[in-house]
C-alpha positions as CSV (number, residue, x, y, z in Angstrom):
1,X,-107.5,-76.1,81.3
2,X,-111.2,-77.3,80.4
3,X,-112.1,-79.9,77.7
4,X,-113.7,-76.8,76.0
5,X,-110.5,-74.5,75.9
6,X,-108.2,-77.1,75.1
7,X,-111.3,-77.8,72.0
8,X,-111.0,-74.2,71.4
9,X,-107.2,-73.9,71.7
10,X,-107.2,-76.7,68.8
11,X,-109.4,-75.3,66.5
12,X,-107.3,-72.2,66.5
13,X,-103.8,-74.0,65.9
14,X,-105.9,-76.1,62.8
15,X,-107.2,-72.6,61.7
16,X,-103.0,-71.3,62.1
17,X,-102.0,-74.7,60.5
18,X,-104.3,-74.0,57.6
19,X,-103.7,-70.2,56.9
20,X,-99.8,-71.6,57.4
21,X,-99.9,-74.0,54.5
22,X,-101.7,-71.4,52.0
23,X,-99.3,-69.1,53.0
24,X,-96.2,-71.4,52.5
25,X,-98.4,-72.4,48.7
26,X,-98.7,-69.0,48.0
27,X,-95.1,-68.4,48.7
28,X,-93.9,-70.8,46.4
29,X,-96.3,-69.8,43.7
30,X,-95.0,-66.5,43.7
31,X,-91.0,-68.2,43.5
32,X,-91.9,-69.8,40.9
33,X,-93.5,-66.9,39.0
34,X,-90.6,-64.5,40.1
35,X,-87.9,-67.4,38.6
36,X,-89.5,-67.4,35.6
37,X,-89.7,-63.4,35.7
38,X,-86.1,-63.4,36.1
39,X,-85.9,-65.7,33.8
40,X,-87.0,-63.9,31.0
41,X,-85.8,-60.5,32.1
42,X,-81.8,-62.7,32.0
43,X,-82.7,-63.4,28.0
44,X,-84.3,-59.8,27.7
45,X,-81.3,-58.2,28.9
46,X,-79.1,-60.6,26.9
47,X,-81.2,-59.1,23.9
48,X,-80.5,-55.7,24.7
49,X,-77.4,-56.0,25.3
50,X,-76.7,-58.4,22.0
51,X,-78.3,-55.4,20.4
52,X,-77.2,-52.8,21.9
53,X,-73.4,-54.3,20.8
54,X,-74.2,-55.0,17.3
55,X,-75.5,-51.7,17.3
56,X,-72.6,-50.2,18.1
57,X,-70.2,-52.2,16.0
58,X,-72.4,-50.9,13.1
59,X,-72.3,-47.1,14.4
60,X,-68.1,-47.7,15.0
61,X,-68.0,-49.3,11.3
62,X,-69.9,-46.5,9.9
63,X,-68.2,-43.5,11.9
64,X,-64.7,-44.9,11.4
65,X,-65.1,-45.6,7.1
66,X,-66.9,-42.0,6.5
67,X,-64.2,-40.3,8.5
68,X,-60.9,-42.0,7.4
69,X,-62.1,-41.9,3.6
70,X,-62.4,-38.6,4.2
71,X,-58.8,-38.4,5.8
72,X,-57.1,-40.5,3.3
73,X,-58.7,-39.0,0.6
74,X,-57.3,-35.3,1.9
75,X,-54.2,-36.2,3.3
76,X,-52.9,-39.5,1.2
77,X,-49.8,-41.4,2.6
78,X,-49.6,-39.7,5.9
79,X,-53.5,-40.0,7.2
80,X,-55.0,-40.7,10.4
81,X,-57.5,-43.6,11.2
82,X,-60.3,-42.2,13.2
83,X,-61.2,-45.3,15.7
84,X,-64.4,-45.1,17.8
85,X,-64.4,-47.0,20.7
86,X,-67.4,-47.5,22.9
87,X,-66.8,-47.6,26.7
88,X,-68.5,-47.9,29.5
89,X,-68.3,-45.1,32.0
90,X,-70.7,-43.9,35.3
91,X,-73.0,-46.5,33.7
92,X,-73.3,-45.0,30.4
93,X,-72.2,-45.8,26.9
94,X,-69.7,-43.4,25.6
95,X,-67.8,-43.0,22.2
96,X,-64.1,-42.1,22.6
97,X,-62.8,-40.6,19.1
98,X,-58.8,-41.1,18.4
99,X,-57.1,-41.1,15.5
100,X,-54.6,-44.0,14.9
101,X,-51.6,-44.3,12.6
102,X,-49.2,-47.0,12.5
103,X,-51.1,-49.1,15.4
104,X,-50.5,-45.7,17.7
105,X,-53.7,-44.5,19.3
106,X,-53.8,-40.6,20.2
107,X,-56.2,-37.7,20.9
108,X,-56.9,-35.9,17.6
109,X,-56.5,-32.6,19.1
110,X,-52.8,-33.7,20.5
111,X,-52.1,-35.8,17.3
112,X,-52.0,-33.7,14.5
113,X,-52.8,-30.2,13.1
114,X,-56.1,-28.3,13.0
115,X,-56.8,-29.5,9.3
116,X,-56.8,-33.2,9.9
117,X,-59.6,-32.1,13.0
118,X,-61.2,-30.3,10.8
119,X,-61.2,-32.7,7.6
120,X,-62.5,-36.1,10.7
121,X,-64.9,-33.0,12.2
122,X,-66.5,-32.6,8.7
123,X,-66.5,-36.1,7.8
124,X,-68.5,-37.2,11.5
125,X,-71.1,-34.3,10.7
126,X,-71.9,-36.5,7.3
127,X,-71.7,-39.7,9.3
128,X,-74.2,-38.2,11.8
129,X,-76.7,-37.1,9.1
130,X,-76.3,-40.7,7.1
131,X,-77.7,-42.3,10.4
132,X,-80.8,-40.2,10.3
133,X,-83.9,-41.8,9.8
134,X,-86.4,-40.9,8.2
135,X,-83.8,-38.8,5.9
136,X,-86.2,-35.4,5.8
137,X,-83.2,-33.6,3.4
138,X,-80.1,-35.0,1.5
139,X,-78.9,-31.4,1.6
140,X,-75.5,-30.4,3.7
141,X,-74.9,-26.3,3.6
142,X,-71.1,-25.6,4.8
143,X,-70.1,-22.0,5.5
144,X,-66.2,-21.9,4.7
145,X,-65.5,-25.2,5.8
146,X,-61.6,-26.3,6.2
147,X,-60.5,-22.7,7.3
148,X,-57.8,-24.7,9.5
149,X,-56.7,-26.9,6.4
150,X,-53.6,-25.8,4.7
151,X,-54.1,-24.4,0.9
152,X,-52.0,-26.8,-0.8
153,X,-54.5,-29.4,0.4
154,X,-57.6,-27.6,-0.4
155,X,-58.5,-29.0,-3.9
156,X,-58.1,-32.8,-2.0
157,X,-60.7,-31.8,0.2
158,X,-62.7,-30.7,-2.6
159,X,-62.1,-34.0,-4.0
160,X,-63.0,-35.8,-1.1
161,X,-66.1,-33.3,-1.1
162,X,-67.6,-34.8,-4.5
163,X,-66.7,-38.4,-3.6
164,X,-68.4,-38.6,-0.1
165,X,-71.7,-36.6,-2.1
166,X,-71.2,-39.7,-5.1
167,X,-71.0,-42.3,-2.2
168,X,-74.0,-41.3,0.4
169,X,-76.1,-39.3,-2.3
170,X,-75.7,-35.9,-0.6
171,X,-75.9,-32.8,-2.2
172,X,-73.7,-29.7,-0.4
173,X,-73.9,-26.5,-0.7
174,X,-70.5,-24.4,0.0
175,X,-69.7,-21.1,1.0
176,X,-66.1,-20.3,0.3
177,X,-63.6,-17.8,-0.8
178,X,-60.9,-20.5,-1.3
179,X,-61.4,-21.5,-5.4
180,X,-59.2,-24.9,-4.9
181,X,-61.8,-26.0,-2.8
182,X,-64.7,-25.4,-5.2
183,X,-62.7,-27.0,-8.1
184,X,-64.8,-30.5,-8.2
185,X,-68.0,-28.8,-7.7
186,X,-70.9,-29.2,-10.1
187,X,-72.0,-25.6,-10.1
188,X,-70.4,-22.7,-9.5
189,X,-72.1,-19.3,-8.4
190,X,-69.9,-16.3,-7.7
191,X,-71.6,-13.2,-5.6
192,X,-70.1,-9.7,-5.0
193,X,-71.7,-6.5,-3.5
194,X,-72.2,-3.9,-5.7
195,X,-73.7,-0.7,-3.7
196,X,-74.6,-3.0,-0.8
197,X,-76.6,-5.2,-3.3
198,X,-75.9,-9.0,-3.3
199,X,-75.3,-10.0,-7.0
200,X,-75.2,-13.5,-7.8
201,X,-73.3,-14.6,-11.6
């Protein structure tokens, strides 16, 4: 090789060296930047999920009081708990219901009768609209709620009814042809058909 290609040779390594150097600079610019990305995405997730769990202790709290004050109020000595649990499934948050009794845990629909699902079903449709925000209408409107409850424990639920509208300010409207369940109500109106005419006393 010449003087001149081994020159030229040179001043293309220096010009390798060089792009080299900013290259390995940039490179640990942009580790440093993405440590500090992670970083803070680590204490944003730790957030979230700090959140996310307080959250849902409040939500299980909430679910869980509603509902067994509805069961204890209907049912007395032999009620249910209703436990919600939150579990992680296919990467999702899910809420498993079960009603509990004597430190037992069981599906309600295996556990018990039709009334005490219906009585926990009622009392989750309240706890649902409590959790609404803004609250648009304190109003509930129940067409002849607790068919699957037995009669004998029909004026409990009515009971129950009035306390839960006391507790969480909620007005409800009932539609019913069982009288023990209207027994706590504030108003009463009775309707009947006279020559296909709704009148309303």
């Amino acid at each position: 090789m010449t003087t001149k290609q081994v020159r030229n040779k040179l001043e293309q390594l220096k010009g390798a060296k060089i792009q080299y150097i900013k290259l390995v600079k940039d490179t640990r610019v942009l580790i440093r930047n993405n440590i500090k990305d992670l970083a803070f995405h680590e204490q944003a997730r730790e957030i979230v999920r700090i959140i996310g769990l307080k959250t849902q202790q409040q939500l299980q709290f909430h679910i869980s009081d509603i509902t067994s004050l509805a069961l204890e109020s209907v049912f007395l000595n032999e009620a249910y708990e209703l436990q919600a649990e939150f579990v992680q499934r296919r990467n999702k948050t899910e809420c498993d219901l079960n009603f509990v009794r004597d430190e037992n845990k069981m599906n309600p629909l295996e556990a018990s009768g039709l009334g005490a699902v219906d009585v926990a079903s009622f009392a989750l449709r309240v706890a649902s609209w409590s959790m609404k925000f803004p609250k648009y209408r304190n109003t509930i409107i129940l067409d002849e709620p607790f068919r699957y409850l037995s009669k004998d424990k029909q004026e409990k639920a009515s009971e129950m009814i009035k306390k839960i509208s006391e507790k969480l300010k909620i007005q409800f409207i009932i539609v019913t042809h069982e009288k023990a369940l209207s027994e706590s109500a504030d108003k009463l109106f009775e309707t009947e058909i006279t020559g296909g005419v709704s009148k309303i006393t």
